[in-house]
C-alpha positions in Angstrom: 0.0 0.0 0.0 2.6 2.6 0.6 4.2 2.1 -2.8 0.9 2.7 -4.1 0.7 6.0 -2.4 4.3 7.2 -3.5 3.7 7.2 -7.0 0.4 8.9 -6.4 1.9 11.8 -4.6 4.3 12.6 -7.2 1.5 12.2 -9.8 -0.4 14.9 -8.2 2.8 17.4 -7.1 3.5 17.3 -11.4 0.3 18.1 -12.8 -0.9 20.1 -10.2 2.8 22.2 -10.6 2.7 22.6 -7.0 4.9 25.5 -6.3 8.1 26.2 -4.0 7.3 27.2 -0.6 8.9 30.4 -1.9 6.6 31.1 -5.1 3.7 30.5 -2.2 4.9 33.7 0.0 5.3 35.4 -3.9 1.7 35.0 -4.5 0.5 35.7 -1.5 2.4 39.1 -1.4 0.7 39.9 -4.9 -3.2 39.0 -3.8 -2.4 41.2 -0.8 -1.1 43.7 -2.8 -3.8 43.3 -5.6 -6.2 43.6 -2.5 -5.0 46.6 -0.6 -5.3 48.7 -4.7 -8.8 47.5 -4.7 -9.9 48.7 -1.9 -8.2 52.0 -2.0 -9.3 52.4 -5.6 -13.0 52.2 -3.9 -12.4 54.1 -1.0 -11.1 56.9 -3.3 -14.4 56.4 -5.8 -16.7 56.5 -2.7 -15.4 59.5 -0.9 -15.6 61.2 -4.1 -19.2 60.2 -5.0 -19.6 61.6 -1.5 -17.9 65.1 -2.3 -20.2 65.2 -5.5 -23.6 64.8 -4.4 -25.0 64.8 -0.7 -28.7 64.9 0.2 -30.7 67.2 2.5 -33.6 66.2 4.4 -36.6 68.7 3.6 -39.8 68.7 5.8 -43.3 70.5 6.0 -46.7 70.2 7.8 -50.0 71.3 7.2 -52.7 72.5 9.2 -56.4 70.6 9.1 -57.3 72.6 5.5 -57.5 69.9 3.1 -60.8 68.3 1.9 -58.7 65.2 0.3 -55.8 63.3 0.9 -54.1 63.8 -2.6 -54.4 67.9 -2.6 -53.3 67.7 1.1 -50.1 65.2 0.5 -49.0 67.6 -2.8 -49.2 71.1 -0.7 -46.9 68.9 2.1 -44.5 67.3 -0.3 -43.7 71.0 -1.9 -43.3 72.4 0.8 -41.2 70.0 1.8 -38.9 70.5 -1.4 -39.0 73.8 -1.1 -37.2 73.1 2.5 -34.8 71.1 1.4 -34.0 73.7 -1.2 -33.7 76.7 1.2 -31.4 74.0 3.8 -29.3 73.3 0.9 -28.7 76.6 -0.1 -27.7 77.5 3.4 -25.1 75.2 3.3 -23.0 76.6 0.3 -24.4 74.0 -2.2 -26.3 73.6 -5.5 -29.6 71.9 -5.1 -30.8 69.8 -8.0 -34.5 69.9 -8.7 -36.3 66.8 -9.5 -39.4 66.9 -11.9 -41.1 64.5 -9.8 -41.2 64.6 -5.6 -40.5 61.9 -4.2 -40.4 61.6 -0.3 -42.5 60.7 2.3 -46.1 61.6 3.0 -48.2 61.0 6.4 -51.8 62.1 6.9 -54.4 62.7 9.4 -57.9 63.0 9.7 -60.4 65.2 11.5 -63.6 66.2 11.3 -65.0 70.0 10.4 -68.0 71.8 12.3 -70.4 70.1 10.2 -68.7 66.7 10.8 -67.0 66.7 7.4 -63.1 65.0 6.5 -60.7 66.9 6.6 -56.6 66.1 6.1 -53.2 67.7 7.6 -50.6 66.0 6.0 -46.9 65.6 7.4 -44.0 65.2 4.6 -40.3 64.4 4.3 -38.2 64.8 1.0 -34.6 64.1 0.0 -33.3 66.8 -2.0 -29.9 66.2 -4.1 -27.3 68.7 -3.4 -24.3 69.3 -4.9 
């Protein structure tokens, strides 16, 4: 059995073309290496991404005015943009307007003196600033 196993060995150590304890410390050098690029290479690209656009949290609330939810969420939501516009401009930077809001809208209902629905609407909106 051992004489079987010998031959074996050396069968696998020439067409695997194990390497020299030597060439093993090489390559592990260069995947370290290889690793430590990538990562700074990312770093760099995120932290840059950063410095180019940031967002700003804009936020608004209505009184009880609103006979719907829809016309009640809209006022809220520009408002909110508008916010967000004024906080980014306060900080030094370029706000990018978006054709459509998107953000956040909560709602309540109440009743009127004659027992009627009506809506104050809460709203939070991401602005892009640049």
């Amino acid at each position: 059995m051992i004489a079987v196993a010998a031959p074996r060995t050396k069968w696998v150590a020439q067409h695997l073309h194990l390497a020299a304890p030597g060439d093993i410390v090489a390559a592990a050098m260069r995947r370290r290496l290889a690793a430590t690029i990538a990562t700074v290479v990312m770093l760099s690209s995120t932290a840059a991404w950063g410095a180019m656009a940031d967002s700003v949290s804009g936020n608004a609330e209505t009184d009880y005015e609103f006979r719907n939810r829809r016309d009640c969420c809209q006022v809220a939501l520009t408002a909110a943009q508008d916010d967000g516009l004024r906080k980014c401009s306060a900080r030094g930077g370029e706000p990018t307007v978006s054709r459509s809001v998107r953000g956040v809208c909560t709602s309540r209902i109440g009743r009127d003196g004659r027992g009627n629905p009506i809506y104050a609407c809460e709203s939070d909106v991401k602005v892009i600033c640049r």
